[in-house]
N, C-alpha and C positions, 0 to 999 in steps of 0.2 A: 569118760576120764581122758584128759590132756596129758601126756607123757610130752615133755620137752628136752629134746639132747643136743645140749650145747657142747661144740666140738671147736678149744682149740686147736689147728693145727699148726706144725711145724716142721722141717725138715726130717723125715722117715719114723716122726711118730706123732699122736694125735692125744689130746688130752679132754676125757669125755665125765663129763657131768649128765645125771636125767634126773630134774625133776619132774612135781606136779603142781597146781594151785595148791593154796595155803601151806607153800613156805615147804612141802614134802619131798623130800631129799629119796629120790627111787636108786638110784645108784651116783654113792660119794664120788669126788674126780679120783679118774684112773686113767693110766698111761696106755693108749694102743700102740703097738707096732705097725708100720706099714708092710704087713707083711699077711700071706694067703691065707694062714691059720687065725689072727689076731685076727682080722678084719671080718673073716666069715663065723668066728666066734660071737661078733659086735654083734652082726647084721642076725645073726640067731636070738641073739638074747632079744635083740631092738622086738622083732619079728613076734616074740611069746609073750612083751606087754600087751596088758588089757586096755579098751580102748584107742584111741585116735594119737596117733605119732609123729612129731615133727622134725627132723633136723634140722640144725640151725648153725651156721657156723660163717667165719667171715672170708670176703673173695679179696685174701692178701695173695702180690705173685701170684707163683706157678702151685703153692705146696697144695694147698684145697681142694684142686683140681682132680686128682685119681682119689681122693675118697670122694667128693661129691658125688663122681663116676661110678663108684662101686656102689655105693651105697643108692643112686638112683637106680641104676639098672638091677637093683634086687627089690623094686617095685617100693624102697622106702620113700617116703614125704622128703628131698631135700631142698633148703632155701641156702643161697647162696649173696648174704646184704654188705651192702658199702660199710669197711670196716669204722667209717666217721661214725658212722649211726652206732655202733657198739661203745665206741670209744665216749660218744656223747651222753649216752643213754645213762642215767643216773646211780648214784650211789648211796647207800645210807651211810658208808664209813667216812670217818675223814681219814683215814689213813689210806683209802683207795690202794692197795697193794696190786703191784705189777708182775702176779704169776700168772705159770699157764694152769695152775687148779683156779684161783683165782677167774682168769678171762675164762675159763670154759663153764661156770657158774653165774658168772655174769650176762653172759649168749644164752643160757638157758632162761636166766628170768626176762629177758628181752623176748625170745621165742614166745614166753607165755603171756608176755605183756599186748606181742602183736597180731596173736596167732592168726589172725582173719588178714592180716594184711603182708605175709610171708610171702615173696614171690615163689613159684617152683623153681628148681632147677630144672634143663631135660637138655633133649639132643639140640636144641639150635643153639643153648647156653654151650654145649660141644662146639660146636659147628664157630660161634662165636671166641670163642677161647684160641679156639686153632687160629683163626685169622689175626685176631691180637697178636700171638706169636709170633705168626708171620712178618707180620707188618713191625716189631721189631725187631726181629732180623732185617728187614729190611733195609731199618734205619742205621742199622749196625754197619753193615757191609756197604751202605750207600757213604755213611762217614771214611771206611777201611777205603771205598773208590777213591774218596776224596785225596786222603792222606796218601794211597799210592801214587796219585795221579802228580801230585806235587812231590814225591818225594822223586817221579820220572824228570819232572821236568828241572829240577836240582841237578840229577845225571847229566841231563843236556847240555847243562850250561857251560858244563867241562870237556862236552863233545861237539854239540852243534847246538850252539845257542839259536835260541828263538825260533826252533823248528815246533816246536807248538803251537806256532801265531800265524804260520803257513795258510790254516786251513779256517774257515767259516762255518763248514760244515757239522751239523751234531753228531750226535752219537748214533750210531747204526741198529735199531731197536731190535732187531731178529737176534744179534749176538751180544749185543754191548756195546762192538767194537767201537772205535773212532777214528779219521781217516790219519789224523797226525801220528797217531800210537799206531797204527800198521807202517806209517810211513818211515819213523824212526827204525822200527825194526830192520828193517831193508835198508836205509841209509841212516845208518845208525851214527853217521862220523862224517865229520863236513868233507874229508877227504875220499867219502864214498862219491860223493859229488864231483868236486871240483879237478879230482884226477881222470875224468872222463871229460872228450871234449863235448861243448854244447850241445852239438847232433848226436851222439853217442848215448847220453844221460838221456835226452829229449824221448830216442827211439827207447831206452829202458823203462823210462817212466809212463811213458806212455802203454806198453806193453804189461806195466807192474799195477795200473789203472784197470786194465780191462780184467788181470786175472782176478783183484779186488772187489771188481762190480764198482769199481770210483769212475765220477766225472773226468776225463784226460780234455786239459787247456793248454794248447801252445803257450799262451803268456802266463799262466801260472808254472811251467816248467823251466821259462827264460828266467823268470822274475826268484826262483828256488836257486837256479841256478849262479844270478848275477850275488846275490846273498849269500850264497854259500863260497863263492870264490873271494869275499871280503871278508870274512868271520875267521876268529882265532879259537885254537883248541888248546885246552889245557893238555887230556888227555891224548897219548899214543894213538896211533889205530891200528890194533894190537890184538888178540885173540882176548887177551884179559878185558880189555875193556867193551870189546863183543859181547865177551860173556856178563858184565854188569848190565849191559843197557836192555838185551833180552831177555835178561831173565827177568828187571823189571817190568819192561812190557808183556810177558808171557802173566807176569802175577794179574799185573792190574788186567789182561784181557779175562785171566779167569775170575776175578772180584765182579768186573762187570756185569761179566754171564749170567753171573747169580742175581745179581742186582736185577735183571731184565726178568730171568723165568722168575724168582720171585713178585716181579712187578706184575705178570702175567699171570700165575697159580692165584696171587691174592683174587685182580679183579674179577678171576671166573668164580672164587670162594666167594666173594662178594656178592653176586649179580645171583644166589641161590638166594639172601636176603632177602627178606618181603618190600623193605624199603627201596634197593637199590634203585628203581625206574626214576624215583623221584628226587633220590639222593642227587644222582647224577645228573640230571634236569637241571639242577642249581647254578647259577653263575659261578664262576670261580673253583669250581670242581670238574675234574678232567676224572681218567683213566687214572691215575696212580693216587691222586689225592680223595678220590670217590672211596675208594676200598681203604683207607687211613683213615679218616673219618669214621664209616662203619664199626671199623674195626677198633676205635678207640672211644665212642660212647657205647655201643654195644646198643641192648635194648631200651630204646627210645622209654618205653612206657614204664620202666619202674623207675622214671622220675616221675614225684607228680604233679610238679610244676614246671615252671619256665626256671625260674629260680634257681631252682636245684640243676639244673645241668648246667646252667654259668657256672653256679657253686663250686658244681664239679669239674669243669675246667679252670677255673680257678679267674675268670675273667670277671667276675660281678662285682661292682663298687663297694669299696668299702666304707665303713660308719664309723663313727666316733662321737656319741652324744652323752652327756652325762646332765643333767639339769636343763639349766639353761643353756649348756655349752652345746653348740655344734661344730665341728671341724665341716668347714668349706670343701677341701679335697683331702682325699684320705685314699692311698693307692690300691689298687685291688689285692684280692688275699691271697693269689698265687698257692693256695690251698689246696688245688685240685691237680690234676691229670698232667704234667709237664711233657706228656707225648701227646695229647689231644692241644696244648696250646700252641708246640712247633706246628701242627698239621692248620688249625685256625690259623697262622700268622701268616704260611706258608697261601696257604686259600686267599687273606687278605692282600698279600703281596702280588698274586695273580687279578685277583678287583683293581689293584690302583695299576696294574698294568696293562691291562684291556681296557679300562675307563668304560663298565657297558654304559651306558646315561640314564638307562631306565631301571637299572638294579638298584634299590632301595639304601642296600648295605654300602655300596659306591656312594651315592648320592650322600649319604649318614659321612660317610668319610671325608668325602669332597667339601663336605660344609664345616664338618670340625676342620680340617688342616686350611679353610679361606679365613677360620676365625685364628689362626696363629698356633693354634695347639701343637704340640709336639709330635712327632713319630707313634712313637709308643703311647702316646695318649687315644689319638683318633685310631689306630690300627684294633688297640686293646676295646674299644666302645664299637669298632665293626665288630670286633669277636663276638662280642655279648650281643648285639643285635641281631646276627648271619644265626648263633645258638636259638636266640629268639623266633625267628624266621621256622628255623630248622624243626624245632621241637613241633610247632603248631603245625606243617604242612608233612613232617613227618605222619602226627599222631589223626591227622584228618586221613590219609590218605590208608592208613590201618584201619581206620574204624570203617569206610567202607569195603575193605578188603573182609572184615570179617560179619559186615554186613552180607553182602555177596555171597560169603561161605554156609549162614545162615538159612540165607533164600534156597539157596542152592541142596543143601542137604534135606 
């Protein structure tokens, strides 16, 4: 016997359906709590059906995630499917109503429609979930850099214009820091400068170099300096205005910080991945875009085509046929993943700026934009080909991994 328990969930409570084949309603929708009693009530009752048990439920957000959890680690069946496939999956009503008794009866005849093709959940689907997170926060706090970063150099403009353009230098990857944003802090005021004479600043900065771990250049201290004796301030140089400029600098040094160990916690979450060797192997993938990637298609193999994970990035051409009619171009369906598409544009934006000559997805590019295409035409058709690439040399590189396991045990 097939028992199937379809679980809407939703924020702090869950709405559970079990049927069975032909149309048998084992337990009508009822409302769970997210809560120790509710849950382990579920996991009881689930537990004393007769026969073979599946849960089924969709991977929306974060909410899914502590009962799939519960509910796996109490040795139940749980599948965790792309809410499209729920949402697709047909109806006999035409009024199609949009509740949660409703969807959690729906997931349940889907559960029994596919029951052979349910992926599991388990601990890498953990392992995977975390990194997801991560990797938005990431992009969270990498925007919050942004926006602090300019909201410094606004400061500036009233203190010491154009002391952000001093420096060449990036970002200091151990802390975040960056050499202009320590620099400001220290001379935070053109008249931190220019009220010192030439030799005096020279021997400061130079001395404010070495305690930094900065490069110290005679002609980039002359050249701070001859700049700073012709630049107007709006603002005082004043304790009040002290206290604006570092405490912006003190924010954005601590946004950064995050920014870096996050960059770092991801790639080592990462690199436990089975894929990772290969991932990273890829042109156009580094240290920070390797683990964004991972962490935004997730497991390669429950697509089970090339198709479907364009789909799901949302970069595969779109159609428009009806009879005889064909539309020529029709723009892609932007259906899918809008944090898996930054991270592809991001990847193709590093191809057309290394130019490898032998990378495919280069070359795919280089030839659309010699035919005239647009930006976003040739970058969005590297998506979908770099996807294409991905999926095939991902899912080859698995199967002998779990050939090897095979031999091996």
């Amino acid at each position: 016997m097939m028992n199937a328990v379809g679980i809407d969930v939703s924020k702090g409570k869950s709405t559970v359906t079990i049927r069975q084949p032909g149309d048998i309603v084992v337990l009508p929708p009822c409302n769970i709590q997210h809560t120790q009693s509710e849950i382990t009530e579920l996991i009881n009752f689930i537990k004393e059906l007769d026969g073979e048990t599946k849960v089924c439920m969709e991977h929306t957000g974060r909410y899914y995630e502590p009962m799939a959890s519960w509910l796996s680690k109490a040795g139940i069946f749980v599948s965790a499917v792309n809410p499209m496939l729920i949402k697709n999956y047909g109806d006999e009503s035409l009024r199609a109503p949009k509740t949660d008794k409703a969807d959690s009866g729906k997931i349940a005849r889907y559960a029994l429609d596919r029951w052979n093709k349910l992926p599991q959940y388990g601990y890498m689907d953990e392992m995977r979930n975390q990194l997801k997170t991560m990797n938005r926060q990431f992009t969270f706090y990498t925007e919050q850099r942004t926006a602090m970063s300019n909201n410094l150099i606004a400061l500036l403009d009233a203190t010491f214009p154009g002391a952000n353009t001093f420096f060449d230098s990036t970002k200091n990857y151990r802390d975040g820091h960056q050499k202009w944003v320590d620099f400001v802090y220290t001379y935070w005021h053109v008249d931190c400068v220019r009220r010192k004479s030439r030799k005096a600043f020279t021997e400061h900065y130079q001395k404010w170099c070495k305690h930094k771990d900065y490069l110290f250049s005679p002609k980039k201290a002359n050249e701070i300096y001859d700049k700073a004796s012709d630049l107007i301030a709006v603002f005082p140089k004043d304790e009040n205005t002290k206290m604006i400029i570092r405490e912006a600098v003190n924010t954005l040094n601590n946004i950064s910080a995050t920014v870096e160990n996050l960059r770092f916690e991801m790639n080592s979450l990462a690199s436990q991945m089975p894929e990772y060797p290969i991932v990273m192997a890829m042109n156009g993938v580094g240290a920070s875009l390797g683990p964004q990637l991972i962490a935004e298609i997730g497991d390669v193999t429950r697509f089970t085509k090339r198709g479907a994970l364009t789909a799901f990035a949302g970069v595969d051409p779109g159609k428009n046929e009806s009879g005889k009619y064909s539309q020529k171009s029709v723009p892609v369906s932007k259906k899918g993943s809008p944090h898996l598409r930054r991270t592809l544009f991001l990847i193709m934006d590093n191809l057309l700026l290394r130019s490898p000559a032998d990378d495919p997805v280069y070359a795919f590019m280089a030839n659309k934009r010699s035919q005239g295409k647009p930006y976003f035409v040739y970058t969005t058709a590297g998506a979908n080909k770099f996807l294409r690439i991905y999926y095939g040399r991902v899912n080859e590189y698995l199967s002998k991994l779990e050939e090897q396991r095979q031999k091996e045990s």
